[in-house]
C-alpha positions as CSV (number, residue, x, y, z in Angstrom):
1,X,15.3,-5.9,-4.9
2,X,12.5,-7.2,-2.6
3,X,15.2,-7.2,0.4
4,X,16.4,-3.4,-0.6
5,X,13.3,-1.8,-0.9
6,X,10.2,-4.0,1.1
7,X,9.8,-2.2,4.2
8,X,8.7,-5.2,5.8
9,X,12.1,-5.7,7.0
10,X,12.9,-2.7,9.1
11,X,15.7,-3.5,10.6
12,X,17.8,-4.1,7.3
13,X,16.0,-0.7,6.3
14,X,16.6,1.5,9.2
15,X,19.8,1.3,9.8
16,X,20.2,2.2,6.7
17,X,18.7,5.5,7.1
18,X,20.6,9.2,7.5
19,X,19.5,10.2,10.9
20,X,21.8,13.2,11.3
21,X,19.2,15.6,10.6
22,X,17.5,14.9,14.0
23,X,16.8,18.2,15.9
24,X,19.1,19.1,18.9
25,X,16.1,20.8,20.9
26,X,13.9,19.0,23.1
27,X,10.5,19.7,22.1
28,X,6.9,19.6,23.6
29,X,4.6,16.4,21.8
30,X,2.6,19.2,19.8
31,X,4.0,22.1,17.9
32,X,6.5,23.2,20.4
33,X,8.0,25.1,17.5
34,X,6.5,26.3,14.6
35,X,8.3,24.1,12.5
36,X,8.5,21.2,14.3
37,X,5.6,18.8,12.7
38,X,4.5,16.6,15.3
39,X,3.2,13.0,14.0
40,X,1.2,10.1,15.0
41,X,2.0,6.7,13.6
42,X,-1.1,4.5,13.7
43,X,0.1,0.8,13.3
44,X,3.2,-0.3,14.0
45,X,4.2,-3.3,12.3
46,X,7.1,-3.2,10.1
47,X,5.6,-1.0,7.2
48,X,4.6,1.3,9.7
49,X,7.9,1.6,12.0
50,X,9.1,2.1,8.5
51,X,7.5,5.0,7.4
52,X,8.2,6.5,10.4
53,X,11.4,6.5,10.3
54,X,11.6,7.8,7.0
55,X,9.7,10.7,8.4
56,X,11.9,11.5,10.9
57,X,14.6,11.2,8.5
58,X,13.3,14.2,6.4
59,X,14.7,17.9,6.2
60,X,13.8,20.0,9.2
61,X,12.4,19.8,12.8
62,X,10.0,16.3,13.5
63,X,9.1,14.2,16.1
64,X,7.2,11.4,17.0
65,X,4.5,12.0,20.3
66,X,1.8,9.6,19.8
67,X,1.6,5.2,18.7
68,X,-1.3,3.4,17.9
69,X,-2.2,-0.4,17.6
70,X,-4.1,-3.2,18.8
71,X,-0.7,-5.3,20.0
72,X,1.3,-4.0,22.8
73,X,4.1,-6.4,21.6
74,X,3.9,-4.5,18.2
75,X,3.8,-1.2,19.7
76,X,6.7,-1.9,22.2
77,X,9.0,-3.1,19.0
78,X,8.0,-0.5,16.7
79,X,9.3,2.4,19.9
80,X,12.1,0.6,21.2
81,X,13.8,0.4,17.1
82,X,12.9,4.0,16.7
83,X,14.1,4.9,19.7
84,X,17.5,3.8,19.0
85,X,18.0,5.1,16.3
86,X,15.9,8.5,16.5
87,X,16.5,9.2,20.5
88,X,16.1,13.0,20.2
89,X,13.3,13.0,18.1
90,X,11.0,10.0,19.4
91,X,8.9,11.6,22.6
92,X,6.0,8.6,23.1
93,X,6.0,8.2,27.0
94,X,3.2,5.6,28.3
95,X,0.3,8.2,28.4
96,X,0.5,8.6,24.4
97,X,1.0,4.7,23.8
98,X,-2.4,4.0,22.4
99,X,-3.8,0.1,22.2
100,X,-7.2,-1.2,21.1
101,X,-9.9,-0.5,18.3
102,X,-10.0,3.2,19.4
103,X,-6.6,3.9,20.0
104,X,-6.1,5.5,16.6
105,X,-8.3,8.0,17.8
106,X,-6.4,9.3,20.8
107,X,-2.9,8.9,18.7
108,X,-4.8,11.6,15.9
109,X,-6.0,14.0,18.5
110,X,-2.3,14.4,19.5
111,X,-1.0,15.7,16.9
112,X,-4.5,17.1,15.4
113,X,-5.0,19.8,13.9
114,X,-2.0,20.4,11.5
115,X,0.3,17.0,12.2
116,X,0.8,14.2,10.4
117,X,-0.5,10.8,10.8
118,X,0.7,7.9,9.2
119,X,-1.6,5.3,8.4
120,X,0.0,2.1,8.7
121,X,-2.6,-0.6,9.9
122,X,-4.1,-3.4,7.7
123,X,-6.0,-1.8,4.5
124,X,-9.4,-2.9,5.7
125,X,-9.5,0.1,8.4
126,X,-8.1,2.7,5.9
127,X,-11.1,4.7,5.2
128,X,-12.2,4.7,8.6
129,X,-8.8,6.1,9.8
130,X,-8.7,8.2,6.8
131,X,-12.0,9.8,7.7
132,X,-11.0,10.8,10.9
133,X,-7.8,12.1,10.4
134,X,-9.1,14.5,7.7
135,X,-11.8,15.4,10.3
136,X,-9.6,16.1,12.6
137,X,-7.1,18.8,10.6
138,X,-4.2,16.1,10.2
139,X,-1.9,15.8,7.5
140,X,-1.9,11.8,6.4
141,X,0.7,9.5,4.8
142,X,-1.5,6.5,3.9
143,X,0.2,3.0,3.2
144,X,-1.1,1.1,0.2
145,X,-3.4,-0.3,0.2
146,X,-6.3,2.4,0.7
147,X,-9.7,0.2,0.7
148,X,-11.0,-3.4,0.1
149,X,-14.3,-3.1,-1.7
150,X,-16.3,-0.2,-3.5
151,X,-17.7,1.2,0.1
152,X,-14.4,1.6,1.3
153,X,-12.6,3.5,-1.7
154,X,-16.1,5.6,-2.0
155,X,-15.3,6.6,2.0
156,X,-11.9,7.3,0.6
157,X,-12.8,9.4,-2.4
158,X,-14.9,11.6,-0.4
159,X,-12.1,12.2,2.6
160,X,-9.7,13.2,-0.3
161,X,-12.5,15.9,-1.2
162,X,-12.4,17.2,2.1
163,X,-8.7,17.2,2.6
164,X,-8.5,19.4,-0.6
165,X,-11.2,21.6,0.9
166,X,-9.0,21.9,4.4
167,X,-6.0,22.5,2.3
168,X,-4.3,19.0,4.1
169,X,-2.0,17.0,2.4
170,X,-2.0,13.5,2.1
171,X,0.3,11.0,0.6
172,X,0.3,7.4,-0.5
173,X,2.6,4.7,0.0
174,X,2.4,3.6,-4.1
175,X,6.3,4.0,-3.7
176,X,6.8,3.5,-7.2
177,X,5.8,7.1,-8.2
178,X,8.6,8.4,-6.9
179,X,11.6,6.2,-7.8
180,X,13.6,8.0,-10.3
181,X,14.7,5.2,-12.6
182,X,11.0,4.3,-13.1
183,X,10.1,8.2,-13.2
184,X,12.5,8.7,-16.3
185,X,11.5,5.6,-18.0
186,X,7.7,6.4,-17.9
187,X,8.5,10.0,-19.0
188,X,10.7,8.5,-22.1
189,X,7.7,6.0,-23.0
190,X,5.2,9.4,-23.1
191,X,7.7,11.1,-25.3
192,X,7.3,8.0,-28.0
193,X,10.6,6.2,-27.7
194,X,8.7,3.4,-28.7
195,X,6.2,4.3,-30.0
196,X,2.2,3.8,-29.0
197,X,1.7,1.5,-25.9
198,X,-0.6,-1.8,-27.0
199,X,-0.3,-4.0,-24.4
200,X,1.2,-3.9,-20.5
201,X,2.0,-7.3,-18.0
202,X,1.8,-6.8,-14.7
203,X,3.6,-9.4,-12.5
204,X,4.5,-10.4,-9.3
205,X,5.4,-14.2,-9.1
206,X,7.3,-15.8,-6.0
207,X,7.3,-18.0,-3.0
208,X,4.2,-18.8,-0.9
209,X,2.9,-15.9,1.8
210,X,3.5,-17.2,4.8
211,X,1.5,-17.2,8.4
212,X,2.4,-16.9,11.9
213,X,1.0,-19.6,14.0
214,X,-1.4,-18.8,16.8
215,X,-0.3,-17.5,19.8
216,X,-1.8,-19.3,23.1
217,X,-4.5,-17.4,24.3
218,X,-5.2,-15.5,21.5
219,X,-8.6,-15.0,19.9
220,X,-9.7,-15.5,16.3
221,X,-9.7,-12.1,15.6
222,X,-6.2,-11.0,16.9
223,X,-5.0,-14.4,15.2
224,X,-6.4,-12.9,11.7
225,X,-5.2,-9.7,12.0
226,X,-1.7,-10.8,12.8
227,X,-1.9,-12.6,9.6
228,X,-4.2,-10.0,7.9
229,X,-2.1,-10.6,4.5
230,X,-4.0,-14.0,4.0
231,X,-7.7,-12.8,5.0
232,X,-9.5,-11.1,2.3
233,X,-11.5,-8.8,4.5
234,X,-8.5,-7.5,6.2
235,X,-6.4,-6.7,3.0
236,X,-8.8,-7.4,-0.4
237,X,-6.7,-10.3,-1.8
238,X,-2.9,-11.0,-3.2
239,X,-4.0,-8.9,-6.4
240,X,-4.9,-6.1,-4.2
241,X,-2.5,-5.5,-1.8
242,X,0.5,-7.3,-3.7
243,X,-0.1,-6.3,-6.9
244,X,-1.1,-3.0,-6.8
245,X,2.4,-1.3,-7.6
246,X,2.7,-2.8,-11.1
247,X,-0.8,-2.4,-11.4
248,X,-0.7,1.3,-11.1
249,X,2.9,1.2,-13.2
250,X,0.8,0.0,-16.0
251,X,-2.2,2.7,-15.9
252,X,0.7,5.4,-15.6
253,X,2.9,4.1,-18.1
254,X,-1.0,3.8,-20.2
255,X,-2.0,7.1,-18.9
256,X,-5.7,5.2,-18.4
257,X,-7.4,3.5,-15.6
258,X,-9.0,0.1,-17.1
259,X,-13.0,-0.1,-18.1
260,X,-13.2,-3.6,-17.2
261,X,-12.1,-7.2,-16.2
262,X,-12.3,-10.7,-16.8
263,X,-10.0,-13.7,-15.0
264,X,-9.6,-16.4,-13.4
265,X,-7.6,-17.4,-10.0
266,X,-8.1,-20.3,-7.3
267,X,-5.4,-22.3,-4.6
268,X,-3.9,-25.2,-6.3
269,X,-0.5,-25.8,-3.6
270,X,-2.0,-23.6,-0.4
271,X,-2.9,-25.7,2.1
272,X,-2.7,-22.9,5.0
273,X,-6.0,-22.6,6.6
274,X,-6.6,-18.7,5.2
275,X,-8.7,-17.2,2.3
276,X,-5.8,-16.7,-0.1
277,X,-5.9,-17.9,-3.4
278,X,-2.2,-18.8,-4.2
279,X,-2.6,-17.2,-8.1
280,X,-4.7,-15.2,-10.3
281,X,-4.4,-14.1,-13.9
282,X,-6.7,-11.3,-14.7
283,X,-7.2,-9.3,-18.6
284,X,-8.1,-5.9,-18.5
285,X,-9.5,-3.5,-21.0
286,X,-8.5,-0.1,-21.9
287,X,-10.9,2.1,-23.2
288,X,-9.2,2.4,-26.7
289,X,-9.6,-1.7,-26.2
290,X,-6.0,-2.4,-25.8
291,X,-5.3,-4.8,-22.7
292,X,-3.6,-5.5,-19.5
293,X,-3.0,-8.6,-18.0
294,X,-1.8,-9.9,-14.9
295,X,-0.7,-12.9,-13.0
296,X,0.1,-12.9,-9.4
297,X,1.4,-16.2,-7.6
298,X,2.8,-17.4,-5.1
299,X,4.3,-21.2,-4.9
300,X,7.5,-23.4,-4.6
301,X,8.8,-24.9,-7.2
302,X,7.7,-22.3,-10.4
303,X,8.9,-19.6,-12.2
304,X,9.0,-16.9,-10.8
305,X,9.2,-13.1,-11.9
306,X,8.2,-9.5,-10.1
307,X,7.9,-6.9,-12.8
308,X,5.8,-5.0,-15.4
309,X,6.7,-5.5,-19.8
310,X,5.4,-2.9,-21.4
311,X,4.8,-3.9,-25.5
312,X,4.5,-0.7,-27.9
313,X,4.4,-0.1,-31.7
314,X,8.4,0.1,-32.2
315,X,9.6,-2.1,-29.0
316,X,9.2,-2.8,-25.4
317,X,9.5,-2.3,-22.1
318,X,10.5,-4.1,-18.7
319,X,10.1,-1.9,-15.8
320,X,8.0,-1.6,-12.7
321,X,8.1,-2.7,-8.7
322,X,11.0,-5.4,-8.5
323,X,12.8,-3.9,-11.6
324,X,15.5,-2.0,-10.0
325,X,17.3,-0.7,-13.3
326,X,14.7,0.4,-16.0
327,X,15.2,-1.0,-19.8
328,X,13.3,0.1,-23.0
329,X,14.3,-1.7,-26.2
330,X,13.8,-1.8,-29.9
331,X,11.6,-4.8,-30.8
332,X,9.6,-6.7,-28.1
333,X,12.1,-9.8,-27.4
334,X,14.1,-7.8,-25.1
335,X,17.6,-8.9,-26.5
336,X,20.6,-6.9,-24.7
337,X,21.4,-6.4,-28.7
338,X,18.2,-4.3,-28.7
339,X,18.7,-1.7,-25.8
340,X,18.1,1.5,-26.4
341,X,18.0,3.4,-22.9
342,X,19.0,2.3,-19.4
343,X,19.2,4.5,-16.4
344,X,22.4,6.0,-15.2
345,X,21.2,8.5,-12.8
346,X,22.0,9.2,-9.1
347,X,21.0,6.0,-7.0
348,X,17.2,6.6,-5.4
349,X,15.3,5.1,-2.3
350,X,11.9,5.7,-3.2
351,X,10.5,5.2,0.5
352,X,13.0,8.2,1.3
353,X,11.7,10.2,-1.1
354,X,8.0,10.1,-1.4
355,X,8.5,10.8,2.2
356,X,10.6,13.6,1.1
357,X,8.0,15.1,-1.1
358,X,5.6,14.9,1.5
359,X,7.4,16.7,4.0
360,X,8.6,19.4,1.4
361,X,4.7,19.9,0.6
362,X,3.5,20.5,4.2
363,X,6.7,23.3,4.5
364,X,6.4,24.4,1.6
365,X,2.7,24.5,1.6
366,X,2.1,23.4,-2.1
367,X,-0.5,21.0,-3.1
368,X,-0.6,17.6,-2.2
369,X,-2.9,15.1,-2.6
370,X,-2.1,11.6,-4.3
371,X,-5.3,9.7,-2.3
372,X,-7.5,9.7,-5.7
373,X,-4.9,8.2,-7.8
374,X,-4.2,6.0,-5.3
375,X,-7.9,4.8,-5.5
376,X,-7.8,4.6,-8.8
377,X,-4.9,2.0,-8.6
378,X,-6.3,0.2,-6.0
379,X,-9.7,-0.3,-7.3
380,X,-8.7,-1.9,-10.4
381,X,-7.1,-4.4,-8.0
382,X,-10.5,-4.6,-6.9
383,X,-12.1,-5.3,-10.6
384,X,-9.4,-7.9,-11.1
385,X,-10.1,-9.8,-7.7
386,X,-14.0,-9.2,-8.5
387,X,-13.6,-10.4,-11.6
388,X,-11.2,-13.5,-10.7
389,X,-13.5,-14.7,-7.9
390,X,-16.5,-14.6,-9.2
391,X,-15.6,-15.9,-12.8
392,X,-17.8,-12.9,-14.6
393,X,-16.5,-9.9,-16.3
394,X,-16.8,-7.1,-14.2
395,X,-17.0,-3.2,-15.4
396,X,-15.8,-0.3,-13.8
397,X,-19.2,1.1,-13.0
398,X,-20.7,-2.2,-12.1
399,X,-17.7,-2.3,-9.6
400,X,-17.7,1.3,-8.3
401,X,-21.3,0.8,-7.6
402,X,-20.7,-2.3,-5.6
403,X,-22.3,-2.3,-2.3
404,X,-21.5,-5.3,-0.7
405,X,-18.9,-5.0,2.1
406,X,-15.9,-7.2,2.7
407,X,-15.6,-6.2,6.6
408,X,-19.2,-4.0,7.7
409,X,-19.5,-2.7,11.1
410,X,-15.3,-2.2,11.9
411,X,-16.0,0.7,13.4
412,X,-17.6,-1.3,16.3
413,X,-15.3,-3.8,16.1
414,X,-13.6,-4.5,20.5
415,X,-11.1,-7.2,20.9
416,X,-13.6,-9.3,21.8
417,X,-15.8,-9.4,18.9
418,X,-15.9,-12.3,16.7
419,X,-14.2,-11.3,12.9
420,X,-16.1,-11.0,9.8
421,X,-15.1,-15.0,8.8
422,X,-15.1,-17.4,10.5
423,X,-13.3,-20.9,10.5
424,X,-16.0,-24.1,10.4
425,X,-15.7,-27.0,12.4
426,X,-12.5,-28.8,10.2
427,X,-10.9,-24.8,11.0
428,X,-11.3,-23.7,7.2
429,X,-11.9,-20.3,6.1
430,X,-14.4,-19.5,4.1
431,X,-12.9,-19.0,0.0
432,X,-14.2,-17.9,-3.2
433,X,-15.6,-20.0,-6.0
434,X,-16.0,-19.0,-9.4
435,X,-18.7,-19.2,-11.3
436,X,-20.7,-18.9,-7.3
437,X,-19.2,-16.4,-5.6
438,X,-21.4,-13.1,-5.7
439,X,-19.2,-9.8,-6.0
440,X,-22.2,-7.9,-6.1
């Protein structure tokens, strides 16, 4: 499931794609045609390439004009794959190839107003981007995940606001919402098939998150944000930016966002010289007091699961990211003896079609605008890593009206500024302690 559907691997993904609706015309880099949405991609790593070519893969007239990042390597990867495969619909000569701190800038004033920008770059610069694109007229598609502390999903609250005020549409990348199986099975769980929901597990257990080594040359703060999935400032923690899927499953599936959080977490195998904690295992409350818990981990050697289990008055669930066919049972053992519904739909590729959606929304000009649930979701990723790292239990207002800032001043962040951590003299990373570290 994590090969199918993780657009970290784009080359499995892409060429896996239905390019023949490319257009046939060739087209100017901004609205040449009326209805021909022009579109900006802003970080180009694999999740970005990704979702661009998913956009370019949706009904009616697209193309790519502008590319953003702080890698020229990146960049140069990301246009030569899309290229290939998109030739008629990828226009991004040198003049719109965009590198440095600004460059997302100039990549949203091509397109702006009425394109699309997607938003692909690690989560720590999301609400700046964000901002600007919604300043700026711009349509956004915003990868999970959307902030890494209180400030950041406030900045991000307040943009959705003005998108919905501009009439702009923006999209999230919590694929989930959109893949049919789950879709179905959530809807059957509201209907009562089993019953009241008591309890939900969110899980994502597996091998260790790797780094890349350090380039020759390179500075500390290109080094981190080539490996921003292991620096807390750059992408708010594994329970963050790894769990948040089957996080957000569970709220849906409860129809609630949690009141507040209590949990532990720490590095027990990780060695790596990074921020990461290798697992956490965080209980949330409801506010009819039933609970959620989850564990995230990765190690060699353990058990190892990716999933959500849903218990309810009159059975149970398994379902969620990872789960590729839904399953609701009678009873909460999950025997085979016990199953009740399965899906036996059409097949669905849930990065296709929230890209779909999106698309269908701009033409269509219906509303759109998934950015607050996708706070939501994220910040009870937040609470948990809050709650996990400091060793305290943590509300939802307590951690809404945080102020303290993983990553301040980005906005003035140049290649050669120094990152928000730095490594001491034995080249370790700073890491939280519970029971120490302040959250507040």
């Amino acid at each position: 499931m994590e090969q199918k559907l993780n657009r970290r691997d784009f080359v499995q993904k892409a060429f896996g794609l239905v390019a023949a609706l490319k257009s046939s015309s060739e087209f100017g880099y901004h609205l040449a045609e009326s209805n021909t949405i022009s579109i900006a991609l802003v970080g180009c790593g694999g999740r970005g390439t990704g979702a661009a070519a998913n956009a370019l893969s949706t009904q009616g007239p697209t193309k790519l004009v502008a590319m953003a990042d702080v890698f020229e390597d990146r960049l140069k990867t990301s246009l030569e794959r899309l290229q290939r495969i998109f030739p008629k619909q990828v226009d991004v000569p040198a003049e719109r190839q965009f590198l440095g701190f600004d460059a997302y800038k100039k990549a949203i004033d091509c397109v702006a107003p009425n394109g699309v920008v997607i938003l692909a770059t690690p989560p720590a610069f999301r609400p700046l981007h964000l901002e600007y694109a919604v300043a700026k007229g711009c349509h956004v598609f915003a990868e999970k995940s959307f902030a890494i502390d209180a400030p950041g999903i406030r900045k991000v609250l307040k943009a959705s606001e003005e998108a919905k005020k501009k009439n702009l549409k923006i999209a999230t990348g919590l694929h989930m919402r959109h893949y049919l199986p789950l879709e179905e099975a959530v809807a059957r769980i509201h209907d009562g098939i089993i019953g009241e929901v008591i309890t939900c597990w969110a899980y994502r257990m597996h091998g260790p998150v790797g780094m890349q080594p350090r380039r020759k040359g390179e500075s500390e703060l290109a080094y981190q944000i080539r490996n921003f999935n292991c620096f807390t400032w750059l992408n708010g923690g594994f329970i963050v930016d790894w769990l948040i899927h089957n996080l957000d499953v569970c709220c849906w599936v409860k129809r609630e966002w949690v009141t507040k959080a209590q949990g532990q977490g720490g590095r027990q195998q990780r060695k790596e010289p990074d921020q990461l904690f290798d697992h956490y295992a965080v209980e949330f409350n409801f506010p009819d007091g039933t609970k959620m818990f989850a564990q995230g981990r990765h190690m060699i050697n353990c058990w190892n699961f990716w999933g959500c289990v849903v218990h309810s008055s009159k059975g149970s669930a398994v379902l969620g990211e990872g789960i590729q066919q839904p399953r609701i049972y009678k009873g909460w053992s999950q025997e085979p003896k016990d199953l009740i519904w399965h899906y036996d739909g059409p097949p669905c590729d849930p990065y296709q079609r929230e890209m779909d959606l999106f698309f269908e929304a701009i033409r269509k000009d219906k509303p759109y605008n998934e950015i607050e649930r996708g706070a939501m979701a994220n910040m009870v990723g937040i609470i948990g890593r809050m709650a996990a790292e400091s060793g305290q239990m943590i509300t939802w207002e307590q951690a809404m009206n945080s102020d303290l800032e993983l990553a301040p001043n980005l906005e003035n962040l140049t290649m050669d500024s120094e990152p928000p951590v730095m490594p001491d003299a034995e080249d370790k990373y700073p890491i939280a302690v519970p029971g120490f570290t302040k959250v507040f």
